[in-house]
Structure formats: C-alpha cells, structure tokens
Backbone as ProteinMPNN parsed JSONL, in Angstrom:
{"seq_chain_A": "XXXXXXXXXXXXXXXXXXXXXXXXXXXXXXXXXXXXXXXXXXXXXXXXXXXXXXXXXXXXXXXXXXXXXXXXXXXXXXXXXXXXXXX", "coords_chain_A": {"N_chain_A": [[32.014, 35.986, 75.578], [33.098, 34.33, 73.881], [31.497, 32.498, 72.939], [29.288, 34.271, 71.49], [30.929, 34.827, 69.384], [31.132, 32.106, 68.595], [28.388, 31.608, 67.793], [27.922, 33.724, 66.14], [29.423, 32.556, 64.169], [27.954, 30.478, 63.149], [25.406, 31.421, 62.699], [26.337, 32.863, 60.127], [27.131, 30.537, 58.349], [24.831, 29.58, 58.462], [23.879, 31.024, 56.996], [24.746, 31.674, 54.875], [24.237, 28.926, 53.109], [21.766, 29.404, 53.283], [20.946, 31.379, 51.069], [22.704, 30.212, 48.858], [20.584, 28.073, 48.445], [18.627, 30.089, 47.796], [19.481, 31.103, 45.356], [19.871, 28.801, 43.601], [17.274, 28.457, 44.049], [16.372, 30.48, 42.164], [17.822, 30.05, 39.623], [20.039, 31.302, 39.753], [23.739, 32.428, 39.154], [25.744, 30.123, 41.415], [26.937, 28.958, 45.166], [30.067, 27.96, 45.514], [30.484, 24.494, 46.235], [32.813, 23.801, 47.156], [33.596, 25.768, 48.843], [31.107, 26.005, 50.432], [31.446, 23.845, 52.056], [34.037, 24.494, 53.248], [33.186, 26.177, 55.065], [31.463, 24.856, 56.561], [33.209, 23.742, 58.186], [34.184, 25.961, 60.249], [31.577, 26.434, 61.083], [30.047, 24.105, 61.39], [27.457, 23.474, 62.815], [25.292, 25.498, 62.093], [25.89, 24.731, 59.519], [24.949, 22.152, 59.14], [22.023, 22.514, 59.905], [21.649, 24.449, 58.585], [21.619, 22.434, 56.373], [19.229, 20.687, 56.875], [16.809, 22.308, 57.618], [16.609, 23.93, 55.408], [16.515, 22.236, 53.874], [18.51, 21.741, 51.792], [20.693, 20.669, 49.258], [20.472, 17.739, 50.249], [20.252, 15.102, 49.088], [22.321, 14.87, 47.605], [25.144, 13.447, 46.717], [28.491, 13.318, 46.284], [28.673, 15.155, 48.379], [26.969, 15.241, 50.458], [27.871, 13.343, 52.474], [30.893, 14.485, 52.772], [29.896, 16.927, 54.134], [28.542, 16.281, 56.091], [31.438, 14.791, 57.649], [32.65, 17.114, 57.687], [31.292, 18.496, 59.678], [31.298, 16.891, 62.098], [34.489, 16.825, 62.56], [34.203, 20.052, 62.944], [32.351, 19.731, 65.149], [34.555, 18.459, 66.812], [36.574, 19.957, 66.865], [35.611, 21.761, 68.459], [35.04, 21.023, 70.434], [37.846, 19.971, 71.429], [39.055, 22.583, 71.982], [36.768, 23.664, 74.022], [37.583, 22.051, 75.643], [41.024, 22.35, 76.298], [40.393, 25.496, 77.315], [39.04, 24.647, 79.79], [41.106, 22.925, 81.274]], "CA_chain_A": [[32.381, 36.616, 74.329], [33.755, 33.782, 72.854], [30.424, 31.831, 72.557], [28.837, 35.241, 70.874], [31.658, 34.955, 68.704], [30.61, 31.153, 67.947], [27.172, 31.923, 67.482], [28.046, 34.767, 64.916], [29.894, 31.669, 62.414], [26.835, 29.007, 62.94], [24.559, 31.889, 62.008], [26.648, 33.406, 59.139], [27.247, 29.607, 57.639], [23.459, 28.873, 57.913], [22.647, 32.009, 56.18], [25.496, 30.788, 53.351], [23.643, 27.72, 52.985], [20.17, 30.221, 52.584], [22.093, 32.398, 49.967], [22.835, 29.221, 47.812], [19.424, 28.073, 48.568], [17.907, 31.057, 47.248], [20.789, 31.439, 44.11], [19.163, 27.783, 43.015], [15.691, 28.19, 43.293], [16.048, 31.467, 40.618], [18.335, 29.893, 38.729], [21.06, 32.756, 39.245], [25.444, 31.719, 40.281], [25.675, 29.532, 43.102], [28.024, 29.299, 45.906], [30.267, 26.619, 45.123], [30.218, 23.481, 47.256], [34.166, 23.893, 48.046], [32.677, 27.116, 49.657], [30.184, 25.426, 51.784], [32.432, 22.515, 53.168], [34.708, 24.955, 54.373], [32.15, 27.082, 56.102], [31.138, 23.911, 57.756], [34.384, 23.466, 59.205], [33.994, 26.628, 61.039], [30.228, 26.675, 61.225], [29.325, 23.073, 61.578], [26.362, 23.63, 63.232], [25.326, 26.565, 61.32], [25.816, 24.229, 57.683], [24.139, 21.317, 59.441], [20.565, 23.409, 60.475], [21.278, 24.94, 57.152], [21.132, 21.841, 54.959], [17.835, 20.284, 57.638], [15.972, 23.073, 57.673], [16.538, 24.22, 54.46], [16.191, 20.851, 52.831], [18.957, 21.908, 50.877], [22.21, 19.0, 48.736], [20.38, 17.195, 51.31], [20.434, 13.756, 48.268], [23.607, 15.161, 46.214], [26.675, 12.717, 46.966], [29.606, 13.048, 47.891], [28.575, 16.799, 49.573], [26.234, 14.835, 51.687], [28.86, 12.876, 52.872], [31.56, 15.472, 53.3], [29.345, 17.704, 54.698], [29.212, 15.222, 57.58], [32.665, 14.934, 58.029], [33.128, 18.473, 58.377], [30.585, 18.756, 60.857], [32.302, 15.815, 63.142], [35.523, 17.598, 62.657], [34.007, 20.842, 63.638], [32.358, 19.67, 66.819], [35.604, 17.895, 67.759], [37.574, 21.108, 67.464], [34.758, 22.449, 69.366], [35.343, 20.153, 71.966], [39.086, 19.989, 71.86], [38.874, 23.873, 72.543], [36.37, 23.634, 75.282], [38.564, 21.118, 77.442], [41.728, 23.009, 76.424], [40.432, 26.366, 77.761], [38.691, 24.392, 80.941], [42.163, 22.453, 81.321]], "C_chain_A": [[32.705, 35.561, 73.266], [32.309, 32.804, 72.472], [29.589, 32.73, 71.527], [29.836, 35.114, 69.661], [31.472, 33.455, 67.732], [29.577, 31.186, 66.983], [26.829, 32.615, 65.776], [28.519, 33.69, 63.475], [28.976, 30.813, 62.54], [25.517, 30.211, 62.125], [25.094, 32.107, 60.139], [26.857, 32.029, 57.837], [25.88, 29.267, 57.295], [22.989, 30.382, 57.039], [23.583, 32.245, 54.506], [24.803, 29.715, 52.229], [22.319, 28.585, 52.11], [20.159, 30.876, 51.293], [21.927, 31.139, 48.899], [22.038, 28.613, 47.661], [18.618, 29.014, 47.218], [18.68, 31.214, 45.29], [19.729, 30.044, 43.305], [18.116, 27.564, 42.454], [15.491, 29.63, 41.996], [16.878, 31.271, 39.964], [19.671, 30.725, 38.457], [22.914, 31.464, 39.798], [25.161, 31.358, 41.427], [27.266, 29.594, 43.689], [28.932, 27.523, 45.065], [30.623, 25.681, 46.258], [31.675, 23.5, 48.343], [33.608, 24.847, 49.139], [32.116, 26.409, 50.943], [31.097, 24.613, 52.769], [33.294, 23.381, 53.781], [33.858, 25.936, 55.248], [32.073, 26.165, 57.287], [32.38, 23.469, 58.391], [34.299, 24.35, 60.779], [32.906, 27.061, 61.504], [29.825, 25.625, 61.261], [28.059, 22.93, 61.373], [25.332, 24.243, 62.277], [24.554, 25.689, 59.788], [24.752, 23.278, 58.592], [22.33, 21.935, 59.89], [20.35, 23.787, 59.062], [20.752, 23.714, 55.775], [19.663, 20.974, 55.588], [17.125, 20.893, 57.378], [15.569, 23.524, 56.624], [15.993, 23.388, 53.027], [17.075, 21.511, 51.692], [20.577, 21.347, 50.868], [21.834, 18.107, 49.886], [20.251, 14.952, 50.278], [22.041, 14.188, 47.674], [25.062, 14.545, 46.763], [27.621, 13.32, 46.231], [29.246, 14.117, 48.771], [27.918, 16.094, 50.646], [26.858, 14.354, 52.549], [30.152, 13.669, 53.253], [31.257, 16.386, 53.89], [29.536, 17.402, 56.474], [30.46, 15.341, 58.348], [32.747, 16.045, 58.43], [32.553, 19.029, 59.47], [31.177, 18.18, 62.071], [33.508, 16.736, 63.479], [35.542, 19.026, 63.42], [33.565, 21.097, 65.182], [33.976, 19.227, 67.792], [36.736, 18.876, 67.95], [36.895, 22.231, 68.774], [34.997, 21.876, 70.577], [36.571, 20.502, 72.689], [39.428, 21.318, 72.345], [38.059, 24.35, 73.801], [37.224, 22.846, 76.3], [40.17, 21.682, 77.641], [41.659, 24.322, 77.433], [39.769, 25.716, 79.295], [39.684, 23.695, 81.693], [42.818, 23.272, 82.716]], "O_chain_A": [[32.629, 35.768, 72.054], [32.369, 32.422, 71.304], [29.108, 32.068, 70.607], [29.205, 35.445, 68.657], [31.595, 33.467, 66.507], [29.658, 30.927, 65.782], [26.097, 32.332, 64.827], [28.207, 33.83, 62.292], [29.23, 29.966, 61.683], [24.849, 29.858, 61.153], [24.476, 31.674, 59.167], [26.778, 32.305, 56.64], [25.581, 28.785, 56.203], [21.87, 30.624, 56.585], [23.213, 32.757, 53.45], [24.835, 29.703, 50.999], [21.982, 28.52, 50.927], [19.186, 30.779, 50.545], [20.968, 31.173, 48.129], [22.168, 28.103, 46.549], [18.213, 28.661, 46.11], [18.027, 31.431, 44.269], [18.886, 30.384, 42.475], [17.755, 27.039, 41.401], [14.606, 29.666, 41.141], [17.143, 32.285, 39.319], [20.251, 30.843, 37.377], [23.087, 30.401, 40.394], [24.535, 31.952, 42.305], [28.307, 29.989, 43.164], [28.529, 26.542, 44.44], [31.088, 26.206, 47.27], [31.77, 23.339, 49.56], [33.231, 24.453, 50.243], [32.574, 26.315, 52.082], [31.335, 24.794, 53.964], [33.441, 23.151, 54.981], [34.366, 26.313, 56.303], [32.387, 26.371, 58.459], [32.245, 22.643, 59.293], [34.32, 23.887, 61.919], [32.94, 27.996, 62.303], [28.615, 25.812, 61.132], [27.481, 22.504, 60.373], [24.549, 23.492, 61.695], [23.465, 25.809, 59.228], [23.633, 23.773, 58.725], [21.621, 20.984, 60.22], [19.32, 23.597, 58.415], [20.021, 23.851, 54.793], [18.933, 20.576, 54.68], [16.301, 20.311, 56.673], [14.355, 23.673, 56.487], [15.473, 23.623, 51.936], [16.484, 21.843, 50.665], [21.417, 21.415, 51.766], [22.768, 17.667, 50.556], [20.196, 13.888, 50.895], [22.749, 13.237, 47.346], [25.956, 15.28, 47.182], [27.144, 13.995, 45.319], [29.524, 13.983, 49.963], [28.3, 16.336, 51.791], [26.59, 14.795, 53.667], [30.491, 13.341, 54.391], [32.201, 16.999, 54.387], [30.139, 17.856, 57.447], [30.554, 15.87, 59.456], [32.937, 16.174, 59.639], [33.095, 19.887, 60.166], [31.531, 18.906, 63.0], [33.542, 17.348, 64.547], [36.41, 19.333, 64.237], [33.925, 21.91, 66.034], [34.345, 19.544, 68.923], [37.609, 18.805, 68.815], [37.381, 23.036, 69.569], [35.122, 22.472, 71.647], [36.701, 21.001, 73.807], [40.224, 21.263, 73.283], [38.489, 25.238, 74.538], [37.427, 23.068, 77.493], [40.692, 21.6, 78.753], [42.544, 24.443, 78.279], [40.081, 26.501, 80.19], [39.411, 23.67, 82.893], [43.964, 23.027, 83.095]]}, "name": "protein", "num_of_chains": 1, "seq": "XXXXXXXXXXXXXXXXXXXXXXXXXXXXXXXXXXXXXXXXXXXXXXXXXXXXXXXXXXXXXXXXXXXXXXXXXXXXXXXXXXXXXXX"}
C-alpha cells in the first residue's frame, strides 16, 4: 500500500511538470518554480522523469540545480524510511 501510495506522488509530480510544460508551450500562467521544487521533495522521481523526458527548465539555473537537490533529499528520505520501517 505504501509503495501504491509512492507511486501515486512520482506520477502526480511528473504530470505537474507536464501541466507547466503544456502552460509554456501556449503561452498561458505557469506553475511557479517554488511549486515544482516542492513537489520534487515529495515526488523526486516523478520531477526528475518529468524534467528528462519532458525536456523541460532542463538549461534554466538555479532550478536546475535545486531541482537536484531536492531529488537527493527526496531519495534520502526515501531511504531513511525504508531502513526505518525494515529496522
């Protein structure tokens, strides 16, 4: 359950990412970047697939760079939560 429950924020962040994607290429309100970085806290994965795949702020400093970070951060809570509950 709790992996289904993962799954559900790596999708819902990469389809954030698609959203602001899409907002760009017609020119309409975008998400704003604070937005994204915290997604990728709890969606890592999710933002990271989203800005690869998407090819999207994949040049735009500093996001490129904090993006990162939040990804690191997110696996390592990912971690620290897997060895907690296997503990």
């Amino acid at each position: 359950m709790l992996l289904i429950g993962w799954a559900v924020l790596q999708a819902a962040t990469f389809s954030l990412f698609g959203f602001d994607k899409a907002q760009a290429r017609n020119g309409d309100r975008r998400v704003r970047e604070r937005t994204l970085l915290l997604a990728a806290l709890i969606g890592g994965v999710g933002a990271w697939l989203g800005q690869r795949m998407l090819r999207h702020k994949t040049r735009k400093e500093p996001f490129r760079t904090l993006l990162g970070v939040a990804v690191v951060v997110h696996l390592i809570a990912v971690a620290a939560g897997a060895w907690w509950m296997l503990k």
